[in-house]
C-alpha positions in Angstrom: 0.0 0.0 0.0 1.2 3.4 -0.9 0.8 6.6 0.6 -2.2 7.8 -1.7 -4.9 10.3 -0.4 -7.3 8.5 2.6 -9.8 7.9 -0.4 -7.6 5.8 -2.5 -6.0 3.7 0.8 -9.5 3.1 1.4 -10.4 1.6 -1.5 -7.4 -0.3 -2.0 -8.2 -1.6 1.1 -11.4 -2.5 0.6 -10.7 -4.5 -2.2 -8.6 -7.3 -0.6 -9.3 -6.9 3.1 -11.5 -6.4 6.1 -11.5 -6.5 9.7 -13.7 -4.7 12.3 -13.7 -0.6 12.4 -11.3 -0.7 9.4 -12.4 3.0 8.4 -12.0 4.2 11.5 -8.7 2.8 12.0 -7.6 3.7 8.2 -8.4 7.5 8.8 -6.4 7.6 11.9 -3.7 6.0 10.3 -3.6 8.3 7.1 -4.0 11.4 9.6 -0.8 10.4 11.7 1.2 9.5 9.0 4.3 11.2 9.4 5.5 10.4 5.7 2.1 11.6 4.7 2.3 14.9 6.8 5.8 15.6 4.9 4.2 15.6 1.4 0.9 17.2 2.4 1.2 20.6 2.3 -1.8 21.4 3.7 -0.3 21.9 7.7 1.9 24.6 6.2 1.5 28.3 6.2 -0.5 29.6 3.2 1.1 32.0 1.3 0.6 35.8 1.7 0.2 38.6 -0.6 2.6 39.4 -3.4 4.7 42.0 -2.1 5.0 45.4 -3.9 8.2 46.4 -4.8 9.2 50.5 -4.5 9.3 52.4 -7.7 12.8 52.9 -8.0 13.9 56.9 -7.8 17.3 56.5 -9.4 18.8 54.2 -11.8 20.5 51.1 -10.5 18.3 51.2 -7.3 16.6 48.1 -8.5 17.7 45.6 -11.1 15.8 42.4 -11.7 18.0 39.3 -13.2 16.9 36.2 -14.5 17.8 33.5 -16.6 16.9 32.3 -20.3 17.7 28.6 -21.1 17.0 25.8 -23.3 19.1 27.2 -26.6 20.5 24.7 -28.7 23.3 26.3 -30.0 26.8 27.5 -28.9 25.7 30.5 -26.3 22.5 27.8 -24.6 21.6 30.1 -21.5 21.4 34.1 -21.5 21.6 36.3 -18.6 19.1 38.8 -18.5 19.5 41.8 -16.4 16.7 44.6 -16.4 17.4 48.1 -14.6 13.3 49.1 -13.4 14.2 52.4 -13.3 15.7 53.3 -16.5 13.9 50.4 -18.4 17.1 49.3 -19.8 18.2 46.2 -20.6 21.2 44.1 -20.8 21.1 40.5 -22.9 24.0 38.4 -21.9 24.6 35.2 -23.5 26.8 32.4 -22.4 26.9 28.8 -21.7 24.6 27.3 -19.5 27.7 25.3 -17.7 29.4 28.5 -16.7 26.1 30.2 -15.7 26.8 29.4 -11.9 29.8 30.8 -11.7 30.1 33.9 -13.7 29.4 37.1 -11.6 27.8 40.1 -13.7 31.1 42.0 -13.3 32.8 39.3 -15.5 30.4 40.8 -18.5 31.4 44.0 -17.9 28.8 45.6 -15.5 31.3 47.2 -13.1 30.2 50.3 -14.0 26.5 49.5 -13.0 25.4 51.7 -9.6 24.1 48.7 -7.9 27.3 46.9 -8.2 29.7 49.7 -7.3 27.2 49.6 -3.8 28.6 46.0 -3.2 32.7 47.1 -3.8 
């Protein structure tokens, strides 16, 4: 028997055996199921609100980065790195091996605000 949902145990169950107060027994078992517990999701927190983001009041102040994969040729993964404030736009292509370990300033970004902040 698998760890289904407590409808599917049931009627797994049902099909091959029976003893007395088997429901019963089956729901409290599926209830304190610690391997259960750990895939349900449902004792969790739900999640909040989307949280707004400032407009930016300078350039640099916010950047978003985010990567584009699944090319097929030589440069397979590009970099994306968009400034909110000044709407531009930076397209970085590279290899989607080496996209772990290449920090923006490798591509020339040292000039960028937000990265002379970190120096």
């Amino acid at each position: 028997m698998g760890h289904m949902s407590e409808d599917k145990t049931k009627e797994r169950v049902a099909s091959t055996t029976w003893w007395p107060k088997w429901e019963q027994e089956l729901s409290e078992y599926t209830k304190n199921c610690s391997r259960c517990h750990k895939a349900n999701r449902k004792h969790e927190k739900k999640y909040g609100l989307l949280q707004h983001i400032e407009d930016p009041k300078h350039s640099g102040e916010t950047i978003n980065m985010d990567w584009v994969t699944g090319g097929k040729e030589n440069f397979n993964s590009c970099l994306v790195i968009a400034d909110r404030f000044s709407k531009c736009v930076r397209f970085l292509p590279c290899h989607k091996e080496t996209q772990l370990w290449i920090p923006p300033c490798y591509y020339g970004i040292t000039s960028h605000p937000q990265v002379e902040s970190l120096k």
